[in-house]
Structures are given as C-alpha cells and as structure tokens.
N, C-alpha and C positions, 0 to 999 in steps of 0.2 A: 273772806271766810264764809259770808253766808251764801253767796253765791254756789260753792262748792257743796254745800249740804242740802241743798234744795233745788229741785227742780224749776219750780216756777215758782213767782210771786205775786201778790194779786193785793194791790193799792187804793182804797177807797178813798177818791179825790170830791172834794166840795167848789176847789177854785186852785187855781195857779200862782208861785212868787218866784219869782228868781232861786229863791232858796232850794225850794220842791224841785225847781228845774235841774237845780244842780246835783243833789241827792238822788231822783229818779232816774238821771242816767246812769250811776252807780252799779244798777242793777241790771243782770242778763236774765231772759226770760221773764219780762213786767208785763201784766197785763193791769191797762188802769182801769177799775169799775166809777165811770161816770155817778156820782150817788147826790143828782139833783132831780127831786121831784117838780118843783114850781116852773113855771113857765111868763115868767113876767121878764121884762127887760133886762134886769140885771142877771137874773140868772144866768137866761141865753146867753147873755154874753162871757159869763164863766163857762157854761157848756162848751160855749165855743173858742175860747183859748185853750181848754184843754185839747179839744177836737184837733185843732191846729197843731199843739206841740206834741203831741201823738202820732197826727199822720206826718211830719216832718221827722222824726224821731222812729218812724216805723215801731211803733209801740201799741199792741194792739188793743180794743179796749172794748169795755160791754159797757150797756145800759142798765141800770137798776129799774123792772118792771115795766120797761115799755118797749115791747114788739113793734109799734111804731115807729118810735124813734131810730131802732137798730138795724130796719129797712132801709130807713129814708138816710141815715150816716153811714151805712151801707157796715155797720160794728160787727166784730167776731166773734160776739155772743151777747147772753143776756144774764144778768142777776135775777134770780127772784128772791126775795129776803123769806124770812120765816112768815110774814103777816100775810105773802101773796098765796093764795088759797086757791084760785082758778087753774083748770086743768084744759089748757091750750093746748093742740096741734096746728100751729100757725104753715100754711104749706107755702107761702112766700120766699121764707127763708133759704139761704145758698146751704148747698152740704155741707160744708166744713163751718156751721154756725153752731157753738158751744152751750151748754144751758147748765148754769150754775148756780145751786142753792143753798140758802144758809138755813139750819134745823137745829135745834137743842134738843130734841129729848128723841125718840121712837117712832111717835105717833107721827111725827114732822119729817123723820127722814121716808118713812111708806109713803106720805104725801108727794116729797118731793122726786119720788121714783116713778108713781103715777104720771106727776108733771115734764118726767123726761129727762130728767136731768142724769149728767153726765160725771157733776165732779158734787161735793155737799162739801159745806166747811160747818163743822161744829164747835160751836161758841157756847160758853166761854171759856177756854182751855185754863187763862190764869186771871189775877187780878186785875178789872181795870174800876172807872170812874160809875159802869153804868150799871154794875150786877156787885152784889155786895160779897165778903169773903165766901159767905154759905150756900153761892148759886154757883161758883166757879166750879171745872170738874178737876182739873190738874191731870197731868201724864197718865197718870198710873189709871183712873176713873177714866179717861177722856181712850185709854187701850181697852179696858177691860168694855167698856162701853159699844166698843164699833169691832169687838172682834167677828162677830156673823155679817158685818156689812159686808156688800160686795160692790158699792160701788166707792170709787177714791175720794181720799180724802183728805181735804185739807183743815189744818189749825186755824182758828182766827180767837183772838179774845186776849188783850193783855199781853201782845209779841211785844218785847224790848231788849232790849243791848243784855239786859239780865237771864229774860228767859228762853232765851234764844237757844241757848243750850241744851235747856232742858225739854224743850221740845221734838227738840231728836231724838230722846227718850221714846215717842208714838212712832207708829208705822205712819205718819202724813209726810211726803217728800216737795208737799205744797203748803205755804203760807202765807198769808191773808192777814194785813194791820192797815191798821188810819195812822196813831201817832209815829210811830217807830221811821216813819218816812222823815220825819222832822231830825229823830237824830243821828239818820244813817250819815 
C-alpha cells in the first residue's frame, strides 16, 4: 500500500539490524539518509554497514551535513537539516547529486532555497516524542502552509501505520520517518 501512494521514501538510519534489513527492503524508491555526525570508531563502523548494505542492495543514500563525506562515498546527495545555516556551492559534486533540506517555518525554507536545495521536507507534520502536541502542523496547516512554495515536498514528523493516511490528505508524494521503519 504505501508504496503505491508515494513516490519516494527517505529513512533516517543511525545503525543497522537484521530487522531494518528486513523492513528496508520492503520499500521501492528508498533513499537512506546516513544521520551520523561523530567520527570515532564505533560510529564508522555503523556508517559503514549501512554504506555496505546500500551499495549491495542499490539503495541510494545522502549524508547529513557533510560534503566531504558525500565525495569521498561517492553518495546521491546530501541532507542539510534545519540547524545547517552555510550557504555552499560545492563544485566537486557529479550532476545528478541531490540537496535536501529539512525547514519548519518560512524564514528556513528561503534559506534552504538560497542553499540549493532541490526537495525541503517540513517537520513536524503530526505527533512525535521530540515537538509537543502545540508545535505539530497537521494536514490541513502543513497544505495551507506550503501552498506558494514551489519547490517539492516532502512530510517528515510523526509518519506511522496511523498516519499514513492521512498524509495523503497534503500535496507531498514524498516521505521521510526514523521510527515507522521498525514497524513497516
């Protein structure tokens, strides 16, 4: 089903389990957002099973915030989240390299068009753990919100087996979760 109603999907990965393995194949059109900033040994070596079961899997995947890393893994694009502020024209990059950002309010999606970006996902569409009930926008707010926007867009914020639905309520034919991977 969700397959059928959305074009792409966009999975923010911290680490790998047999589980995630099993569920992430589930889906067509996945791109996984690497969403590790530390660089110490354990992480690397999360970075780098996901990197593995990506490029084995042909799954394609961005970095969160680092132009470096997305050269040197040679990734399909980049994340920049709401807190990344620097306005990059990196000329390294291959042509078909994507730039995707995350914005809540206005003043964050002008920024992120300055920055290039290609697709914005606006958070937080419904309930989750990290924004309380009075910061979420819901369908109706999260349409009336982006109807002058013009560049695409996708949901992120609170996607589950619940709200799945009512997300197709918005014009976004993209979506973007952390937990919802666990109980696809």
């Amino acid at each position: 089903m969700i397959n059928k109603i959305f074009y792409k999907h966009y999975v923010f990965l911290e680490e790998l389990n047999p589980l995630l393995k099993k569920n992430l194949l589930k889906f067509k059109n996945l791109y996984i957002i690497i969403n590790i900033d530390q660089n110490d040994k354990k992480s690397l070596e999360k970075q780098n099973s996901i990197l593995q079961f990506a490029k084995k899997n042909r799954i394609q995947f961005l970095f969160k915030n680092s132009f470096q890393k997305c050269t040197k893994y040679n990734a399909s694009g980049i994340f920049l989240d709401s807190k990344y502020k620097l306005i990059t024209k990196p000329l390294l990059l291959k042509k078909q390299f994507s730039v995707i950002g995350s914005v809540h309010n206005q003043l964050e999606y002008t920024l992120k068009i300055k920055q290039g970006c290609e697709l914005v996902m606006l958070s937080p569409i419904f309930y989750n753990e990290k924004y309380s009930k009075y910061k979420i926008l819901g369908p109706l707010k999260f349409k009336n919100m982006t109807l002058s926007w013009k560049l695409r867009l996708c949901a992120l914020g609170g996607i589950n087996s619940k709200t799945l639905k009512r997300s197709s309520l918005t014009k976004v034919r993209d979506l973007a979760f952390r937990k919802f991977i666990y109980q696809a």
